[in-house]
C-alpha positions in Angstrom: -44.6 -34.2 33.2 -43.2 -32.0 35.6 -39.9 -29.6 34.1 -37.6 -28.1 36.5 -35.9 -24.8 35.1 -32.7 -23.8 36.5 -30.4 -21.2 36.0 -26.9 -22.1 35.7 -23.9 -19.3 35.4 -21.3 -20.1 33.2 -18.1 -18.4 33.8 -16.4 -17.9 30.7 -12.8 -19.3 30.5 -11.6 -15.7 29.5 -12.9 -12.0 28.7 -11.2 -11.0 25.9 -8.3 -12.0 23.2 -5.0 -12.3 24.1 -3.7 -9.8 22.5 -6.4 -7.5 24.1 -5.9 -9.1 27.6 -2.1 -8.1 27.0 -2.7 -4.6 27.3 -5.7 -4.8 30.0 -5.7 -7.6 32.2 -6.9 -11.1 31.8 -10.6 -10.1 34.0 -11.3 -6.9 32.3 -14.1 -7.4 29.7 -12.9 -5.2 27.0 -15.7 -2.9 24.6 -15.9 -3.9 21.0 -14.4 -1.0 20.2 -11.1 -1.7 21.8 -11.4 -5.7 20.3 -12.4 -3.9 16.7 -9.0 -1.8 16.5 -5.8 -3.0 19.3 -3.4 -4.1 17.8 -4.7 -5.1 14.4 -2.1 -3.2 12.0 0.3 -5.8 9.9 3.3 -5.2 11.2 5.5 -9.0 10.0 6.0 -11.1 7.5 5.1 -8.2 4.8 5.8 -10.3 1.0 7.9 -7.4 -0.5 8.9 -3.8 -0.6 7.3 -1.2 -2.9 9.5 -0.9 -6.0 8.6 2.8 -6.0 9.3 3.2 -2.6 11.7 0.7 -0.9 13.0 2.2 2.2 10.0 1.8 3.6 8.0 -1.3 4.5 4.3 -1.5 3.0 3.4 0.0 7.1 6.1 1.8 8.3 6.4 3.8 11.4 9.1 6.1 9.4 6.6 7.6 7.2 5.9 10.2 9.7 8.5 12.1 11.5 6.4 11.5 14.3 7.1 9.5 17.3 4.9 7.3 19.1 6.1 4.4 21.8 2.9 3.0 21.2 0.5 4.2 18.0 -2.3 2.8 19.9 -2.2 5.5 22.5 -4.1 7.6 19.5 -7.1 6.1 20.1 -10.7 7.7 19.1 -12.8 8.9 21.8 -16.2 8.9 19.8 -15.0 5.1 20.0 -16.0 4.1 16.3 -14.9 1.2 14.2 -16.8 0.3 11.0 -19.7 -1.3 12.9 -20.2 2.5 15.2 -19.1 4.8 13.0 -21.6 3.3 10.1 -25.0 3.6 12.3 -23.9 7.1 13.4 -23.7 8.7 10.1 -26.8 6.3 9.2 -28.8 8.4 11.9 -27.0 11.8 10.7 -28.1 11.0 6.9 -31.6 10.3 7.7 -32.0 13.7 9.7 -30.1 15.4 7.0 -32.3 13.9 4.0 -35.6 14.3 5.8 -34.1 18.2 6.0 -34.1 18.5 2.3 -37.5 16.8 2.1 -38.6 19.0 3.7 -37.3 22.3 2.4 -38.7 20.7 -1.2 -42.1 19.6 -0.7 -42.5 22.7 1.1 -41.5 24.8 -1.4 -38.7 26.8 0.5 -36.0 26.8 -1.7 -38.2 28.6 -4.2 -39.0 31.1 -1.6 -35.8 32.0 -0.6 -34.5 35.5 -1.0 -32.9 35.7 -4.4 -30.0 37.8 -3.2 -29.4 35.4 -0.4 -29.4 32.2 -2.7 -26.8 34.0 -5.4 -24.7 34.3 -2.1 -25.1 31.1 -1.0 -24.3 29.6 -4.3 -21.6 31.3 -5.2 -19.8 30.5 -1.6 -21.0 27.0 -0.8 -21.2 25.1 -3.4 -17.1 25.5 -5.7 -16.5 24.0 -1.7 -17.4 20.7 -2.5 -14.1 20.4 -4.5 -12.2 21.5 -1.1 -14.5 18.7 0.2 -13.6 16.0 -2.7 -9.7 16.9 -1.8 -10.0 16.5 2.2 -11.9 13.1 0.7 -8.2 12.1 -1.1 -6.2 13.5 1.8 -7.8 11.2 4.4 -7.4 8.4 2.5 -3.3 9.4 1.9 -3.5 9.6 6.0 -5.1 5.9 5.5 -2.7 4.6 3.3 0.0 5.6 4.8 -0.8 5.9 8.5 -0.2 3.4 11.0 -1.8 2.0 13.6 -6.1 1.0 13.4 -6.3 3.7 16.2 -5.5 6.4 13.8 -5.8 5.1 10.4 -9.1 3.9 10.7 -10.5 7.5 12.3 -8.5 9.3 9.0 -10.1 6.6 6.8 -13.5 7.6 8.0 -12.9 11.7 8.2 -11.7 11.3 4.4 -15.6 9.5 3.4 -17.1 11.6 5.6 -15.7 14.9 3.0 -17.1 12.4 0.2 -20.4 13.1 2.0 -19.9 16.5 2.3 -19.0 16.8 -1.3 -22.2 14.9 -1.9 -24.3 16.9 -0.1 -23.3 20.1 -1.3 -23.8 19.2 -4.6 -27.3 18.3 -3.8 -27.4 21.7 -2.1 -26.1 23.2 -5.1 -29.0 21.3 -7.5 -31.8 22.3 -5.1 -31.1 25.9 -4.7 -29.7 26.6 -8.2 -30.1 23.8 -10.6 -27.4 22.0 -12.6 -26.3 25.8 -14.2 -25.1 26.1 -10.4 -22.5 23.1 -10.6 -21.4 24.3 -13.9 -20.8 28.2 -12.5 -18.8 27.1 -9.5 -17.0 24.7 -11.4 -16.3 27.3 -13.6 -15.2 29.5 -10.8 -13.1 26.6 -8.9 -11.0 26.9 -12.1 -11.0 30.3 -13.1 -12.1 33.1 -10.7 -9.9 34.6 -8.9 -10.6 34.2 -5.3 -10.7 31.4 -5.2 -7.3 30.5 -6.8 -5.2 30.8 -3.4 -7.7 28.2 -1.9 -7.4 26.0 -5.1 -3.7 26.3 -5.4 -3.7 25.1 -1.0 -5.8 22.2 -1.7 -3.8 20.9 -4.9 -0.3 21.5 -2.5 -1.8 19.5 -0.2 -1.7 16.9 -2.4 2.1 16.6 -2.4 2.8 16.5 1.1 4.4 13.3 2.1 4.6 12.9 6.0 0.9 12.2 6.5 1.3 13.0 10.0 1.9 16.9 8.4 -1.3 16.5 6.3 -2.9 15.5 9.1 -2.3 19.0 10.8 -2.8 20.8 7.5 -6.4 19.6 6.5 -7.7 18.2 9.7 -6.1 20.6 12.1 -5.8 23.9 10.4 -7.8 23.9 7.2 -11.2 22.2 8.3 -10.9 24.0 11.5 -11.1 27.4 9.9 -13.0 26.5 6.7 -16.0 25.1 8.5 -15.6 28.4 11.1 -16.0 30.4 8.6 -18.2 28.6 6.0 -20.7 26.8 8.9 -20.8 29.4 11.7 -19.8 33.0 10.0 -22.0 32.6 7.0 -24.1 30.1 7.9 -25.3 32.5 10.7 -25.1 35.8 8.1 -27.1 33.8 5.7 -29.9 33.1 8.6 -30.3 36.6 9.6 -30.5 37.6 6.5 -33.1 35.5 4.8 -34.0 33.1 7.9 -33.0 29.6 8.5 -33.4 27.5 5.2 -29.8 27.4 3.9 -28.7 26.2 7.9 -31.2 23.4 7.8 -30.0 22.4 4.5 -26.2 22.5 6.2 -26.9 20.3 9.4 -24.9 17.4 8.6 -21.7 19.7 7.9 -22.2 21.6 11.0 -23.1 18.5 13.4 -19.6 16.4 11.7 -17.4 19.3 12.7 -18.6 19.5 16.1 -17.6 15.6 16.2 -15.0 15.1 14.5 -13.3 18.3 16.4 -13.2 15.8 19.4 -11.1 13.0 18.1 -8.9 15.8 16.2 -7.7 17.4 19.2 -7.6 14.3 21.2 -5.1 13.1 18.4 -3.2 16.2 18.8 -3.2 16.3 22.7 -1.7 13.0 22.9 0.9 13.5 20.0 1.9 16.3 21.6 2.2 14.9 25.3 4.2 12.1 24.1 8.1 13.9 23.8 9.1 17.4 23.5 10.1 16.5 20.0 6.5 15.6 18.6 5.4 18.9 20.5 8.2 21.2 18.8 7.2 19.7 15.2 3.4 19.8 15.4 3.9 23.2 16.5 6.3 24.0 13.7 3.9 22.5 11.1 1.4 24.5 12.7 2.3 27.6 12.0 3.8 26.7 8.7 0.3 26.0 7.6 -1.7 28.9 9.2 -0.6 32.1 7.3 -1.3 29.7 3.8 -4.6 28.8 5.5 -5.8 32.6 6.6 -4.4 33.9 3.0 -6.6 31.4 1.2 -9.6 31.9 2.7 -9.5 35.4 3.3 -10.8 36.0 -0.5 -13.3 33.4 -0.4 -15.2 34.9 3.0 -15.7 38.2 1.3 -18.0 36.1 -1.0 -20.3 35.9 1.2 -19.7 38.4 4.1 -17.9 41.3 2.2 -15.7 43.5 4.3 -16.3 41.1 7.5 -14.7 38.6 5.6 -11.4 38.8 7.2 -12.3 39.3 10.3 -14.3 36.0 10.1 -11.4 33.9 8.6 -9.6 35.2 12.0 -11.7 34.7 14.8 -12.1 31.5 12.9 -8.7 30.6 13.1 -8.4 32.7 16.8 -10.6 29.6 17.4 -8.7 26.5 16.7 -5.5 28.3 17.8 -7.1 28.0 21.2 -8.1 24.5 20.9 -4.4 23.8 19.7 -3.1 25.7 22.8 -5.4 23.6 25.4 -4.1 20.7 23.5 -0.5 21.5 24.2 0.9 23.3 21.6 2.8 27.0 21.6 1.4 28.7 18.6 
């Protein structure tokens, strides 16, 4: 019996949704990301108001002081939604486990330099409860956000300092044991220096316009923190006792050079939109800088004595120039 194969091209009937096609054009194929996020925030037909809060809508565009014609314009360049942004961090969790594998079976933690672990205890691990707050204050930006474009990208920046509490913790039980959780837990609470940053994290808490918050802990505070803590010591640590503690840091380093990229596209295209939005990120820039430079000025001397300050500012000289290319006077 004799088969004759074909092949027959089947022109599909449309390339994307409507709602998608909408903002693109009917015979553009759109990516999944743009399909996974356009357009998807509730906006009708919401059931009721919050009792606790009911001048605004369950999403309301008036919980920011924020403008935006369209919210949608803040969209992620790393291009994640849930299915993206899961496999990335899968990949960045696997290199980042076989790291501490490896620093374990090989016996390097033990090795280390005794000074240098005491340092690196004593500075690295009371951060995981700075971590475990940027963790609530990116679900706040979540909750209350709106728009997928943004929401979604806080969403995943708040689990992503869930991770980071996670893994300094582990840091914390490799190089020191469980006695280490219990000392900088102790000294979260108590010791001195690190009160100002305790006392920023917890006021963080309160702020409302999650557009502000947004500056404050993605903008200003993980800027400099992770300047400080993941280039400054990490790179003080590795000169003086080689590279162990860095290796056992790679996720933390890698996320900031990532997440930097959506952070200042967010704040680019805020900032482009009116005059207005430009004036107020600026003036909630600069509200939040002086708080941010006091707070961690205490907590760099930890680990790099005398250069401490001078870390937390060409730390924060840093992300004032990446707020100046993205528009803003501060």
């Amino acid at each position: 019996m004799h088969i004759d194969l074909r092949t027959v091209s089947i022109t599909p009937l449309r390339q994307t949704y409507n709602h998608i096609a909408e903002r693109m054009g009917a015979d553009k194929t759109a990516s999944r990301y743009l399909e996974a996020t356009m357009d998807l925030q509730a906006e009708t037909n919401f059931h009721y108001r919050s009792t606790w809060d009911p001048q605004y809508e369950i999403h309301d565009r008036k919980r920011t002081r924020i403008v935006m014609q369209d919210w949608y314009d803040l969209k992620d360049p790393r291009k994640y939604y849930y299915g993206t942004y899961t496999r990335a961090r899968a990949r960045m969790e696997e290199l980042a486990d076989a790291d501490y594998k490896f620093v374990e079976t090989r016996g390097l933690a033990a090795a280390y330099d005794d000074a240098a672990r005491q340092t690196a205890l004593a500075f690295y691990v009371p951060l995981r409860h700075v971590a475990w707050g940027g963790n609530m204050n990116g679900l706040y930006q979540g909750d209350y956000g709106f728009g997928t474009a943004i929401v979604q990208a806080c969403i995943y920046a708040g689990m992503d300092q869930l991770g980071i509490a996670q893994y300094l913790t582990q840091f914390g039980l490799l190089m020191g044991g469980r006695e280490a959780l219990d000392a900088a837990k102790k000294d979260w609470l108590q010791a001195p220096q690190w009160q100002p940053l305790r006392r920023l994290v917890e006021d963080s808490w309160v702020v409302e316009d999650w557009f502000e918050l947004f500056v404050l802990q993605n903008v200003v505070l993980d800027g400099a923190l992770f300047g400080v803590a993941y280039q400054e010591v990490d790179a003080s640590l590795t000169e003086r006792a080689g590279p162990v503690v860095s290796m056992l840091l790679r996720f933390q380093i890698e996320w900031f050079d990532e997440v930097s990229k959506w952070v200042d596209s967010v704040m680019k295209t805020a900032a482009a939109e009116s005059d207005a939005n430009k004036t107020l990120l600026a003036q909630w820039y600069r509200t939040w800088r002086p708080r941010v430079v006091e707070a961690l000025a205490p907590v760099a001397r930890i680990a790099l004595d005398d250069d401490g300050a001078p870390a937390v500012a060409r730390a924060m000289a840093a992300v004032d120039a990446r707020m100046v290319k993205a528009g803003l006077s501060v």
